[in-house]
C-alpha positions as a Markdown table, in Angstrom:
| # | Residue | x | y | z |
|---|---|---|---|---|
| 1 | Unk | 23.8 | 10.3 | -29.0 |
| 2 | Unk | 20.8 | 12.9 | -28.5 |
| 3 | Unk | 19.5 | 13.8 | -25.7 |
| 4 | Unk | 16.3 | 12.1 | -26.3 |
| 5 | Unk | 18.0 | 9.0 | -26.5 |
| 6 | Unk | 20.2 | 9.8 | -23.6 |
| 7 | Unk | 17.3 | 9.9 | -21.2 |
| 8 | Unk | 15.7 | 6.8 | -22.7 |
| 9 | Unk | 19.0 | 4.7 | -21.6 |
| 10 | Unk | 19.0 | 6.5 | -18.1 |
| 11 | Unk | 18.1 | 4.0 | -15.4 |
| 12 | Unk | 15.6 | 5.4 | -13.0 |
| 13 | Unk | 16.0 | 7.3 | -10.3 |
| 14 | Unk | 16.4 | 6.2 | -6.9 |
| 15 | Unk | 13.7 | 7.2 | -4.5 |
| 16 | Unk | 15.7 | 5.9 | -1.1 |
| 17 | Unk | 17.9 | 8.4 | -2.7 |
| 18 | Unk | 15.9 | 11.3 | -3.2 |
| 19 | Unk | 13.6 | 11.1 | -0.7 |
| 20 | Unk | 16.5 | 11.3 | 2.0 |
| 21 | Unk | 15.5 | 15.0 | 2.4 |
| 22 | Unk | 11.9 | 13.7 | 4.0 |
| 23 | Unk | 13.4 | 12.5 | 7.0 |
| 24 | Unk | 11.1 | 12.4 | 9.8 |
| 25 | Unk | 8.0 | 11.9 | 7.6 |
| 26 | Unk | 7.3 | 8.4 | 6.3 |
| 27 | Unk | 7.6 | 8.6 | 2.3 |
| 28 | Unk | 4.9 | 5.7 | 2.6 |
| 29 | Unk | 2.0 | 8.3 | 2.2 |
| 30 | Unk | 4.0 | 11.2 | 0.7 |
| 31 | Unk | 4.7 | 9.4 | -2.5 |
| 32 | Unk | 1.3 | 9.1 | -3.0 |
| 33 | Unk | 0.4 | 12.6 | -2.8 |
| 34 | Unk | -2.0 | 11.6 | 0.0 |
| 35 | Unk | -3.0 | 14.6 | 2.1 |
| 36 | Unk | -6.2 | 13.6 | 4.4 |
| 37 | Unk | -8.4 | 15.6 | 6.3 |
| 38 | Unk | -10.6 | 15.3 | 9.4 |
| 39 | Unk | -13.9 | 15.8 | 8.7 |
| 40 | Unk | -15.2 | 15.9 | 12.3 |
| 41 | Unk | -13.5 | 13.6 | 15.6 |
| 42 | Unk | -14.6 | 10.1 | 14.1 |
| 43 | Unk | -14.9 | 10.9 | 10.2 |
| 44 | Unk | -11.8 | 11.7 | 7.3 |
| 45 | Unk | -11.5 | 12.0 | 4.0 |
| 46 | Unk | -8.5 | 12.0 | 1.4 |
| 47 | Unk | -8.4 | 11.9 | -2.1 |
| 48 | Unk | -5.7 | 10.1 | -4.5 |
| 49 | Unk | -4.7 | 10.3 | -7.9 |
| 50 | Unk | -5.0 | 7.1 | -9.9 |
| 51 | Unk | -0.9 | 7.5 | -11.7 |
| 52 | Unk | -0.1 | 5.0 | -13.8 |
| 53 | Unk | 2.0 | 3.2 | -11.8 |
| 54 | Unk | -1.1 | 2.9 | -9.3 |
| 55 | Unk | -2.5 | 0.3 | -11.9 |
| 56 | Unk | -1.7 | -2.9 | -13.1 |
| 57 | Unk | -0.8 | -3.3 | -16.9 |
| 58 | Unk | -4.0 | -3.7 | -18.4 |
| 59 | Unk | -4.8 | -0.1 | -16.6 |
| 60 | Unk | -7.0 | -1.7 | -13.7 |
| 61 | Unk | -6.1 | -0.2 | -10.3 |
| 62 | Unk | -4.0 | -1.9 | -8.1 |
| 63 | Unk | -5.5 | -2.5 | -4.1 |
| 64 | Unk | -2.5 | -1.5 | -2.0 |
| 65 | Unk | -2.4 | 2.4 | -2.7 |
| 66 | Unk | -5.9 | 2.1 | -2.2 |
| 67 | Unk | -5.5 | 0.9 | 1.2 |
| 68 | Unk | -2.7 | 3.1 | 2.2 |
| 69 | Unk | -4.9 | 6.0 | 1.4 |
| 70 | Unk | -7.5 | 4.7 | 3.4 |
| 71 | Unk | -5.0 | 3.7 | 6.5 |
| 72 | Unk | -3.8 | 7.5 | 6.2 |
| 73 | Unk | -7.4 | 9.0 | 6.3 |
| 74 | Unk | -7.5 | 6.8 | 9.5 |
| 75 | Unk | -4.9 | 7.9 | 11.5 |
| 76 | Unk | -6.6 | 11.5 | 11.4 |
| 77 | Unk | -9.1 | 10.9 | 13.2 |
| 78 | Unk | -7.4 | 8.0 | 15.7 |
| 79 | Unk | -3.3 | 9.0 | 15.9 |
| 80 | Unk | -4.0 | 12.4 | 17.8 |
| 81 | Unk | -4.4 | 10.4 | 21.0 |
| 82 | Unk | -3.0 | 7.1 | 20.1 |
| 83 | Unk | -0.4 | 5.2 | 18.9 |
| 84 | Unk | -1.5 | 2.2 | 16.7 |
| 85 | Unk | -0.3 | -0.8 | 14.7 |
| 86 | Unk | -2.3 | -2.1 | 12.3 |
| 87 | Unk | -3.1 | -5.7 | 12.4 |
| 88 | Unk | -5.8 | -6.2 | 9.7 |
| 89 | Unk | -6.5 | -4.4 | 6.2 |
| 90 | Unk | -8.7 | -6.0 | 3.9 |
| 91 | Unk | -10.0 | -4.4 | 0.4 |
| 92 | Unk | -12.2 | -4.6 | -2.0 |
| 93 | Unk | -12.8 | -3.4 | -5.3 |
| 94 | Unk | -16.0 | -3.4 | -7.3 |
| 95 | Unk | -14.9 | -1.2 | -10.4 |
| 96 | Unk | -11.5 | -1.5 | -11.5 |
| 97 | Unk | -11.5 | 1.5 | -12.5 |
| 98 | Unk | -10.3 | 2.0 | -15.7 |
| 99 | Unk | -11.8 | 5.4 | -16.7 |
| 100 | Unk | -11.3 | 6.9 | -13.2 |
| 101 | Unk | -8.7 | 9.8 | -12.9 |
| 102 | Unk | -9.2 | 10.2 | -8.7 |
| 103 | Unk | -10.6 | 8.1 | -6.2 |
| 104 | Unk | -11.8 | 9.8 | -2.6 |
| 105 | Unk | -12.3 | 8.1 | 0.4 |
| 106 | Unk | -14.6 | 8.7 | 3.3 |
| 107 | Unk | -13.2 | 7.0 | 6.0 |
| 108 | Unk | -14.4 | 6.6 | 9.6 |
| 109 | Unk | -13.8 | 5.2 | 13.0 |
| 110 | Unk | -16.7 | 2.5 | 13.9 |
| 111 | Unk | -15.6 | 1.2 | 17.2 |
| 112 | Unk | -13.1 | 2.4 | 19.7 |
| 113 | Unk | -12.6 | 0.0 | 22.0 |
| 114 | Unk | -9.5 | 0.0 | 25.2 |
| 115 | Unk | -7.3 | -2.0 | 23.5 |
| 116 | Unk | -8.3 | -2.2 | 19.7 |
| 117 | Unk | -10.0 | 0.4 | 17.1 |
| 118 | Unk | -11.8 | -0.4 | 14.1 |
| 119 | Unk | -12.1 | 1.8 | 11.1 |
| 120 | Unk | -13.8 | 1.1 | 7.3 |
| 121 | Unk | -14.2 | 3.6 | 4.3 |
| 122 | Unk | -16.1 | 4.2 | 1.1 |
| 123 | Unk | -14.0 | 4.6 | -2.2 |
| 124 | Unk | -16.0 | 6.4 | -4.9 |
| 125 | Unk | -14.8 | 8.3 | -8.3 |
| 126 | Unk | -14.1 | 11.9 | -7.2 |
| 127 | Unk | -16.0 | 13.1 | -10.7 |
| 128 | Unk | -19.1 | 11.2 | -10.6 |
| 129 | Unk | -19.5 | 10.3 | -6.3 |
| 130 | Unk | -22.7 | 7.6 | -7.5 |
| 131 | Unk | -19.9 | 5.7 | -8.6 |
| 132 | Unk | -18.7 | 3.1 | -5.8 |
| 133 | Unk | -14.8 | 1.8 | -6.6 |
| 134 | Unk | -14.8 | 0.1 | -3.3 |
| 135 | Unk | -14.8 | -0.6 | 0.5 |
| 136 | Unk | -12.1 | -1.7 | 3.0 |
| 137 | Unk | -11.6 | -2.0 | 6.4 |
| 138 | Unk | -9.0 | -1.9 | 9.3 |
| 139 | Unk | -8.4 | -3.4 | 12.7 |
| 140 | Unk | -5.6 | -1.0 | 14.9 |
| 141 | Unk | -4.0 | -2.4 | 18.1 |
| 142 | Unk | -3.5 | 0.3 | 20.9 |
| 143 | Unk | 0.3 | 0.5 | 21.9 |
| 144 | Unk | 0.3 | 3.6 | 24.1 |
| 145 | Unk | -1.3 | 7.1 | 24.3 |
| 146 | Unk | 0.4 | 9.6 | 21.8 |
| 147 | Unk | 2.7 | 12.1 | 23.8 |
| 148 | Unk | 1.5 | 15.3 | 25.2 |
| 149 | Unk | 0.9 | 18.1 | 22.6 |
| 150 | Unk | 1.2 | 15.3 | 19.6 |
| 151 | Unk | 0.7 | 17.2 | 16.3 |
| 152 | Unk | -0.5 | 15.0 | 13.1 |
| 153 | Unk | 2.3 | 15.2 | 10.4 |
| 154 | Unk | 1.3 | 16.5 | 7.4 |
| 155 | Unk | 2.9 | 14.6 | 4.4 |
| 156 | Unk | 5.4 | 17.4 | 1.7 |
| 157 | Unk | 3.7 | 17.7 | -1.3 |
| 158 | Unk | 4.9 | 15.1 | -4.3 |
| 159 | Unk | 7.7 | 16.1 | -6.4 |
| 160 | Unk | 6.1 | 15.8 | -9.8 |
| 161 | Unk | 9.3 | 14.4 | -11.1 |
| 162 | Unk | 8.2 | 11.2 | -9.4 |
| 163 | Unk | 5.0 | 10.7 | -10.7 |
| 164 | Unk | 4.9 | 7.5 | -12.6 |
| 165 | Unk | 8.3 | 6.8 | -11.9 |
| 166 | Unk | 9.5 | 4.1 | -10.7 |
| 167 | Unk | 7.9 | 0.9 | -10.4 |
| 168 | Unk | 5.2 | 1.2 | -6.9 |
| 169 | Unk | 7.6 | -1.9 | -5.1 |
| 170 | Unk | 10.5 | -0.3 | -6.1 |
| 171 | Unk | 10.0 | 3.3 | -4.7 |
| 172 | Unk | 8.7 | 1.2 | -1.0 |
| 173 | Unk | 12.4 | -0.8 | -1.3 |
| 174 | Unk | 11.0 | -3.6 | -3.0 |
| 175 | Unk | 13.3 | -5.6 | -5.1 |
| 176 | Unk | 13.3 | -9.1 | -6.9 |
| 177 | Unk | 15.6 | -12.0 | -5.3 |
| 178 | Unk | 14.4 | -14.5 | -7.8 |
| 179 | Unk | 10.7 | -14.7 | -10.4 |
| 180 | Unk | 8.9 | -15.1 | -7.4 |
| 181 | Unk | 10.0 | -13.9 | -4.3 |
| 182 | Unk | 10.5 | -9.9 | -3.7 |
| 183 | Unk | 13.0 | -8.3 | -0.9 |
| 184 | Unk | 13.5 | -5.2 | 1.2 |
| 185 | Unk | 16.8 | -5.5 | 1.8 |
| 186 | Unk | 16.9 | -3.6 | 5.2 |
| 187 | Unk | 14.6 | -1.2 | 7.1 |
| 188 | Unk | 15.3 | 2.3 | 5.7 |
| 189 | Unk | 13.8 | 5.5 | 7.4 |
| 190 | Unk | 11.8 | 5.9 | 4.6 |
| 191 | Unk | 9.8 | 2.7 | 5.3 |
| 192 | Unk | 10.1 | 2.6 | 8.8 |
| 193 | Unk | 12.0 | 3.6 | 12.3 |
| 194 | Unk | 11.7 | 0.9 | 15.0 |
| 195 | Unk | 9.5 | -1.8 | 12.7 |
| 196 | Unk | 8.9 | -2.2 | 9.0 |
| 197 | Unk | 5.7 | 0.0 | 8.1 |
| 198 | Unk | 2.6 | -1.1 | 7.0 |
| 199 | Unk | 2.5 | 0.5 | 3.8 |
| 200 | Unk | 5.3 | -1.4 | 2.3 |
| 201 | Unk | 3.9 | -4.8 | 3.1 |
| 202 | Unk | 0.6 | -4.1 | 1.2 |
| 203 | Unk | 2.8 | -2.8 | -1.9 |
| 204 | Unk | 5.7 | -5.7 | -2.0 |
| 205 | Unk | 2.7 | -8.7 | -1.7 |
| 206 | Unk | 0.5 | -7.7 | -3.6 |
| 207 | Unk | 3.4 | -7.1 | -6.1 |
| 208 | Unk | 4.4 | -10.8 | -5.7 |
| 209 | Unk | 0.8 | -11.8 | -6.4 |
| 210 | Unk | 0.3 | -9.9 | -9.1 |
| 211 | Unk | 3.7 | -12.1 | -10.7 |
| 212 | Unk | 2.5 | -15.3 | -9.5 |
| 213 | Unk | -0.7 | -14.4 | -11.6 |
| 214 | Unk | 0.8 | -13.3 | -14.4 |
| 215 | Unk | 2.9 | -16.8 | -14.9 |
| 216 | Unk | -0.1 | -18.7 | -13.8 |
| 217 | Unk | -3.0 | -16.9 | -15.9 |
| 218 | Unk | -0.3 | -16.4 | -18.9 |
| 219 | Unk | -1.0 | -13.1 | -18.9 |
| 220 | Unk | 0.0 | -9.5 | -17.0 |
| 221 | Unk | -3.4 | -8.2 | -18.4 |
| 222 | Unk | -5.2 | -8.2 | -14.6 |
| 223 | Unk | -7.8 | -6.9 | -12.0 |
| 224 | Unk | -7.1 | -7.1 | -8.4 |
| 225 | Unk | -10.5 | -8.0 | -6.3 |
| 226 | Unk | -9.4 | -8.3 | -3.3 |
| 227 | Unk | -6.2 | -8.0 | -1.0 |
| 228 | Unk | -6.2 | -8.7 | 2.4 |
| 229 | Unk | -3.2 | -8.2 | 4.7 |
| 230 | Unk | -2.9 | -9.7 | 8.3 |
| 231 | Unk | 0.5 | -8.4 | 10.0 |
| 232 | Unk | 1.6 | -10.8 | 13.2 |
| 233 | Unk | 4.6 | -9.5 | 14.5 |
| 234 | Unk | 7.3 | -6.5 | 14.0 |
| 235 | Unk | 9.8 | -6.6 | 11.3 |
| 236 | Unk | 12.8 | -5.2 | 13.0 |
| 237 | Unk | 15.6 | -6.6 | 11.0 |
| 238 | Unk | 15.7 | -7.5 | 7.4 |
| 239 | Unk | 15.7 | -8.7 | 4.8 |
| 240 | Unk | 12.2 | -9.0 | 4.8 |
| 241 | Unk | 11.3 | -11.9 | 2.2 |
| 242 | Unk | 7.9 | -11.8 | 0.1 |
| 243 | Unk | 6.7 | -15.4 | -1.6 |
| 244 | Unk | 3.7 | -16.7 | -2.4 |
| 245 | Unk | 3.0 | -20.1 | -0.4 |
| 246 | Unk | 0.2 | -21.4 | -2.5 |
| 247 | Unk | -2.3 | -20.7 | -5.4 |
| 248 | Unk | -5.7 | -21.4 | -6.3 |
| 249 | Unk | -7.4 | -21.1 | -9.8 |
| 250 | Unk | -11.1 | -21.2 | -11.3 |
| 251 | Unk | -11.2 | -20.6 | -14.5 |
| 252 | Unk | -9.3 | -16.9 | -15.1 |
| 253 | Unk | -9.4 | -16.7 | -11.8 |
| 254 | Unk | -6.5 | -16.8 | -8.6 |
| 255 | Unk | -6.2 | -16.5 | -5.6 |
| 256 | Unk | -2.4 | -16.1 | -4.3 |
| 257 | Unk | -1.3 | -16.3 | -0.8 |
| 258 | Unk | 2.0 | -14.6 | 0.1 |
| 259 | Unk | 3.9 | -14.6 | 3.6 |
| 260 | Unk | 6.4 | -11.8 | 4.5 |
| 261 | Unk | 9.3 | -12.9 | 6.7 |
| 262 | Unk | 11.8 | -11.3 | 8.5 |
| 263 | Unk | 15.1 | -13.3 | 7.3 |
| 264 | Unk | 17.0 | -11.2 | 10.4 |
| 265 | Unk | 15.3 | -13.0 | 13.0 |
| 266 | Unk | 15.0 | -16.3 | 11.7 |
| 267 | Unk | 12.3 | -15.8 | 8.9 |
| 268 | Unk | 10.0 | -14.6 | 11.6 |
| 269 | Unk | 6.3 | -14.4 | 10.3 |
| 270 | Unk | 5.5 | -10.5 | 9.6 |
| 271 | Unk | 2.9 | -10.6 | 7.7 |
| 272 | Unk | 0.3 | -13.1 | 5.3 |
| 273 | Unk | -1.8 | -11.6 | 2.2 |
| 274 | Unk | -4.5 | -12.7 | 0.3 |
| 275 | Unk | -4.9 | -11.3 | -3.0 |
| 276 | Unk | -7.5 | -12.7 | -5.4 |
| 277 | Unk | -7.3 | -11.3 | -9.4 |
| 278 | Unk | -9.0 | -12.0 | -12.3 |
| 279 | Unk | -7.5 | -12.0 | -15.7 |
| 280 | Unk | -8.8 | -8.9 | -18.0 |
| 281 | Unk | -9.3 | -10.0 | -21.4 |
Protein backbone atom coordinates (compact mmCIF):
# COMPACT_ATOMS: atom_id res chain seq x y z
CA UNK A 1 0.00 0.00 0.00
CA UNK A 2 1.55 3.60 -0.65
CA UNK A 3 1.75 5.95 1.53
CA UNK A 4 -0.80 8.08 -0.06
CA UNK A 5 -3.20 5.51 0.46
CA UNK A 6 -2.00 4.83 3.90
CA UNK A 7 -2.89 8.20 5.11
CA UNK A 8 -6.21 8.24 3.29
CA UNK A 9 -7.35 5.00 5.51
CA UNK A 10 -5.78 6.69 8.74
CA UNK A 11 -8.66 7.64 11.15
CA UNK A 12 -8.30 11.13 12.43
CA UNK A 13 -6.47 12.23 15.07
CA UNK A 14 -7.68 12.72 18.44
CA UNK A 15 -7.74 16.25 19.69
CA UNK A 16 -8.53 15.17 23.69
CA UNK A 17 -5.36 13.45 22.80
CA UNK A 18 -3.24 15.92 21.52
CA UNK A 19 -4.27 18.78 23.05
CA UNK A 20 -3.42 17.22 26.59
CA UNK A 21 -0.19 19.41 26.49
CA UNK A 22 -2.63 22.72 26.81
CA UNK A 23 -3.54 21.96 30.19
CA UNK A 24 -4.49 25.01 32.01
CA UNK A 25 -5.75 26.83 28.90
CA UNK A 26 -9.26 25.89 27.63
CA UNK A 27 -8.66 24.38 23.97
CA UNK A 28 -12.31 25.97 23.43
CA UNK A 29 -10.64 29.28 21.94
CA UNK A 30 -7.16 27.90 21.13
CA UNK A 31 -8.53 25.62 18.45
CA UNK A 32 -9.80 28.30 16.80
CA UNK A 33 -6.77 30.33 16.56
CA UNK A 34 -8.61 33.06 18.42
CA UNK A 35 -6.23 35.61 19.90
CA UNK A 36 -8.28 38.90 21.02
CA UNK A 37 -7.17 42.13 21.95
CA UNK A 38 -8.35 45.03 24.11
CA UNK A 39 -8.80 47.92 22.35
CA UNK A 40 -9.38 50.22 25.28
CA UNK A 41 -11.27 49.13 29.05
CA UNK A 42 -14.78 48.54 27.45
CA UNK A 43 -13.84 47.80 23.61
CA UNK A 44 -11.95 44.32 21.93
CA UNK A 45 -11.38 42.99 18.85
CA UNK A 46 -10.30 39.48 17.52
CA UNK A 47 -10.15 38.17 14.26
CA UNK A 48 -10.88 34.37 12.95
CA UNK A 49 -10.10 32.37 10.11
CA UNK A 50 -13.15 30.98 8.29
CA UNK A 51 -11.40 26.86 8.01
CA UNK A 52 -13.38 24.68 6.33
CA UNK A 53 -14.56 22.99 9.05
CA UNK A 54 -15.96 26.48 10.31
CA UNK A 55 -18.65 25.99 7.51
CA UNK A 56 -21.39 23.88 6.85
CA UNK A 57 -21.26 21.67 3.56
CA UNK A 58 -22.53 23.92 1.08
CA UNK A 59 -19.50 26.36 2.32
CA UNK A 60 -21.80 28.79 4.41
CA UNK A 61 -20.40 29.59 7.84
CA UNK A 62 -21.52 27.97 10.65
CA UNK A 63 -22.78 30.44 13.91
CA UNK A 64 -21.04 28.77 16.86
CA UNK A 65 -17.23 29.63 16.08
CA UNK A 66 -18.62 32.87 15.37
CA UNK A 67 -19.94 33.24 18.75
CA UNK A 68 -17.06 31.77 20.61
CA UNK A 69 -14.85 34.38 19.00
CA UNK A 70 -17.11 36.99 20.00
CA UNK A 71 -17.45 35.51 23.82
CA UNK A 72 -13.48 35.47 23.78
CA UNK A 73 -13.09 39.17 22.61
CA UNK A 74 -15.53 39.70 25.68
CA UNK A 75 -13.76 38.36 28.37
CA UNK A 76 -10.84 41.01 27.58
CA UNK A 77 -12.27 43.60 28.37
CA UNK A 78 -14.72 42.07 31.42
CA UNK A 79 -12.52 38.79 33.03
CA UNK A 80 -9.66 41.11 34.43
CA UNK A 81 -11.91 41.91 37.32
CA UNK A 82 -14.48 39.30 37.14
CA UNK A 83 -15.46 36.04 36.98
CA UNK A 84 -18.48 35.36 34.65
CA UNK A 85 -20.83 32.68 33.31
CA UNK A 86 -22.53 33.29 30.43
CA UNK A 87 -26.20 32.87 30.41
CA UNK A 88 -27.27 34.22 27.00
CA UNK A 89 -25.61 34.17 23.39
CA UNK A 90 -27.61 34.95 20.52
CA UNK A 91 -26.23 35.33 16.69
CA UNK A 92 -26.99 36.42 13.77
CA UNK A 93 -25.82 36.21 10.35
CA UNK A 94 -26.61 38.41 7.46
CA UNK A 95 -24.01 37.09 4.72
CA UNK A 96 -23.12 33.57 4.89
CA UNK A 97 -20.21 34.20 3.87
CA UNK A 98 -19.17 32.15 1.20
CA UNK A 99 -16.31 34.27 -0.37
CA UNK A 100 -14.95 35.40 3.02
CA UNK A 101 -11.50 34.07 4.10
CA UNK A 102 -11.55 36.09 7.85
CA UNK A 103 -14.09 37.55 9.84
CA UNK A 104 -13.10 40.39 12.69
CA UNK A 105 -15.09 41.32 15.40
CA UNK A 106 -15.41 44.45 17.32
CA UNK A 107 -16.77 43.68 20.44
CA UNK A 108 -17.73 45.79 23.43
CA UNK A 109 -19.13 45.95 26.82
CA UNK A 110 -22.64 47.97 26.84
CA UNK A 111 -23.79 47.79 30.37
CA UNK A 112 -22.00 46.71 33.51
CA UNK A 113 -24.30 46.35 35.90
CA UNK A 114 -23.56 44.62 39.98
CA UNK A 115 -24.74 41.48 39.28
CA UNK A 116 -24.93 41.08 35.32
CA UNK A 117 -22.86 42.43 32.23
CA UNK A 118 -23.93 42.81 28.82
CA UNK A 119 -21.70 42.80 25.83
CA UNK A 120 -22.66 42.74 21.71
CA UNK A 121 -20.20 42.88 18.58
CA UNK A 122 -20.03 43.65 15.00
CA UNK A 123 -18.74 40.88 12.57
CA UNK A 124 -17.43 42.26 9.27
CA UNK A 125 -15.09 40.59 6.38
CA UNK A 126 -11.53 41.51 7.46
CA UNK A 127 -10.68 42.35 3.54
CA UNK A 128 -13.44 44.58 2.68
CA UNK A 129 -14.74 46.05 6.56
CA UNK A 130 -18.17 47.73 4.42
CA UNK A 131 -19.04 44.29 4.46
CA UNK A 132 -21.41 43.33 7.60
CA UNK A 133 -21.31 39.16 8.23
CA UNK A 134 -23.20 39.81 11.47
CA UNK A 135 -24.14 40.86 15.03
CA UNK A 136 -24.51 38.98 18.32
CA UNK A 137 -24.86 39.51 21.73
CA UNK A 138 -24.16 38.30 25.36
CA UNK A 139 -25.68 38.43 28.80
CA UNK A 140 -22.71 37.42 31.69
CA UNK A 141 -23.69 36.66 35.34
CA UNK A 142 -21.17 38.00 38.00
CA UNK A 143 -19.94 34.95 40.18
CA UNK A 144 -17.11 36.64 42.16
CA UNK A 145 -14.25 39.22 41.63
CA UNK A 146 -11.19 37.65 39.75
CA UNK A 147 -8.28 37.01 42.33
CA UNK A 148 -5.72 39.61 43.09
CA UNK A 149 -3.05 40.07 40.37
CA UNK A 150 -5.47 37.95 37.77
CA UNK A 151 -3.58 37.84 34.44
CA UNK A 152 -5.82 37.18 31.10
CA UNK A 153 -4.57 33.82 29.50
CA UNK A 154 -3.47 34.14 26.30
CA UNK A 155 -4.55 31.13 24.03
CA UNK A 156 -0.98 28.85 22.23
CA UNK A 157 -1.00 29.42 18.83
CA UNK A 158 -2.90 26.55 16.55
CA UNK A 159 -0.93 23.68 15.52
CA UNK A 160 -1.43 23.86 11.75
CA UNK A 161 -1.75 20.14 11.69
CA UNK A 162 -5.27 20.65 13.07
CA UNK A 163 -6.58 22.99 10.74
CA UNK A 164 -9.58 21.44 9.06
CA UNK A 165 -9.20 18.43 10.93
CA UNK A 166 -11.51 16.94 12.58
CA UNK A 167 -15.08 17.48 12.44
CA UNK A 168 -15.82 21.13 14.76
CA UNK A 169 -18.12 18.67 17.43
CA UNK A 170 -15.68 16.16 17.41
CA UNK A 171 -12.56 18.25 18.44
CA UNK A 172 -15.19 19.95 21.59
CA UNK A 173 -15.93 15.97 22.56
CA UNK A 174 -18.89 15.80 20.67
CA UNK A 175 -19.95 12.44 19.49
CA UNK A 176 -23.18 10.72 18.03
CA UNK A 177 -25.33 8.34 20.44
CA UNK A 178 -27.90 7.81 17.79
CA UNK A 179 -29.05 10.18 14.09
CA UNK A 180 -30.18 12.63 16.26
CA UNK A 181 -28.85 13.07 19.52
CA UNK A 182 -25.00 14.08 20.08
CA UNK A 183 -22.88 13.25 23.55
CA UNK A 184 -19.97 14.52 25.52
CA UNK A 185 -19.24 11.67 27.23
CA UNK A 186 -17.68 13.34 30.40
CA UNK A 187 -16.19 16.68 31.26
CA UNK A 188 -12.57 16.76 30.07
CA UNK A 189 -10.04 19.60 31.01
CA UNK A 190 -10.10 20.58 27.61
CA UNK A 191 -13.79 21.60 27.73
CA UNK A 192 -14.07 22.48 31.22
CA UNK A 193 -12.74 22.30 35.07
CA UNK A 194 -15.58 22.65 37.57
CA UNK A 195 -18.70 22.97 34.77
CA UNK A 196 -18.99 22.17 31.12
CA UNK A 197 -17.81 25.32 29.10
CA UNK A 198 -19.74 27.39 27.05
CA UNK A 199 -18.02 26.88 24.03
CA UNK A 200 -18.85 23.35 23.61
CA UNK A 201 -22.54 23.77 24.05
CA UNK A 202 -22.85 26.28 21.08
CA UNK A 203 -20.71 23.74 18.90
CA UNK A 204 -22.53 20.17 19.93
CA UNK A 205 -26.37 21.99 19.30
CA UNK A 206 -25.90 23.63 16.66
CA UNK A 207 -24.35 20.43 15.33
CA UNK A 208 -27.58 18.56 16.19
CA UNK A 209 -29.54 21.14 14.37
CA UNK A 210 -27.67 21.29 11.53
CA UNK A 211 -28.70 17.10 11.30
CA UNK A 212 -32.11 17.60 12.15
CA UNK A 213 -32.16 19.92 9.04
CA UNK A 214 -30.46 18.07 6.87
CA UNK A 215 -33.09 14.97 7.30
CA UNK A 216 -35.90 17.30 7.35
CA UNK A 217 -34.91 19.76 4.38
CA UNK A 218 -33.45 16.58 2.43
CA UNK A 219 -30.52 18.17 2.01
CA UNK A 220 -26.88 19.02 4.00
CA UNK A 221 -26.57 21.97 1.52
CA UNK A 222 -27.36 24.90 4.39
CA UNK A 223 -27.10 28.47 5.95
CA UNK A 224 -27.36 28.96 9.62
CA UNK A 225 -29.38 32.39 10.39
CA UNK A 226 -29.56 32.35 13.64
CA UNK A 227 -28.39 30.37 16.88
CA UNK A 228 -29.36 31.33 20.09
CA UNK A 229 -28.14 29.61 23.29
CA UNK A 230 -29.68 30.08 26.74
CA UNK A 231 -27.51 28.00 29.49
CA UNK A 232 -29.71 27.34 32.96
CA UNK A 233 -27.59 25.60 35.15
CA UNK A 234 -23.88 23.98 35.51
CA UNK A 235 -23.09 20.75 33.80
CA UNK A 236 -20.90 19.12 36.35
CA UNK A 237 -21.27 15.45 35.47
CA UNK A 238 -21.83 13.88 32.23
CA UNK A 239 -22.85 12.71 29.83
CA UNK A 240 -24.17 15.71 28.66
CA UNK A 241 -27.00 14.76 26.03
CA UNK A 242 -27.87 17.07 22.90
CA UNK A 243 -31.51 16.49 21.01
CA UNK A 244 -33.59 18.47 19.24
CA UNK A 245 -37.11 18.65 21.07
CA UNK A 246 -39.16 20.07 18.17
CA UNK A 247 -38.99 21.56 14.63
CA UNK A 248 -40.68 24.05 12.66
CA UNK A 249 -40.66 24.45 8.74
CA UNK A 250 -41.75 27.19 6.12
CA UNK A 251 -41.03 26.39 3.02
CA UNK A 252 -36.90 25.67 2.93
CA UNK A 253 -36.90 26.95 5.97
CA UNK A 254 -36.34 25.38 9.96
CA UNK A 255 -36.21 26.22 12.96
CA UNK A 256 -34.76 23.42 15.40
CA UNK A 257 -34.87 23.53 19.12
CA UNK A 258 -32.31 21.46 20.96
CA UNK A 259 -31.91 20.92 24.91
CA UNK A 260 -28.52 19.86 26.54
CA UNK A 261 -28.90 17.70 29.54
CA UNK A 262 -26.76 16.57 32.08
CA UNK A 263 -27.51 12.62 32.09
CA UNK A 264 -25.17 12.63 35.58
CA UNK A 265 -27.56 14.50 37.56
CA UNK A 266 -30.74 13.21 36.39
CA UNK A 267 -30.89 14.86 32.82
CA UNK A 268 -30.68 18.22 34.51
CA UNK A 269 -31.42 21.09 31.97
CA UNK A 270 -27.99 22.74 30.91
CA UNK A 271 -28.71 24.46 28.26
CA UNK A 272 -31.68 25.12 25.18
CA UNK A 273 -30.75 26.41 21.51
CA UNK A 274 -32.48 27.84 18.91
CA UNK A 275 -31.05 27.59 15.55
CA UNK A 276 -32.97 28.69 12.49
CA UNK A 277 -31.31 27.50 8.70
CA UNK A 278 -32.31 27.82 5.46
CA UNK A 279 -31.69 25.40 2.79
CA UNK A 280 -28.95 26.67 0.04
CA UNK A 281 -29.88 25.74 -3.25
Amino acid sequence: MSDTAAAARRPPPDPQREWAATRGVLMSYAYLGSRPQAVDSTRAENTLDLRPDLRTPAGALLASPLAITMLDAATVNVESLLVLAVTQVDLDIIDCGLDVARAHLDGRVTTQMRSQIFTEAQLRDVDDLSRRIGFGTANWAVLRHSPHRYCYPQPGPLDPRWQGLPPLWHAYAGRWRDETTMEIPRLPLEVGVEWLHHSPMLVVTEAVALQCAAAELGTDQLVVEHLGLTVVSPGRVGPFLAMPVYTAIEGERLGCRVELRDAGRGDRLVAAAYVRLQAYR
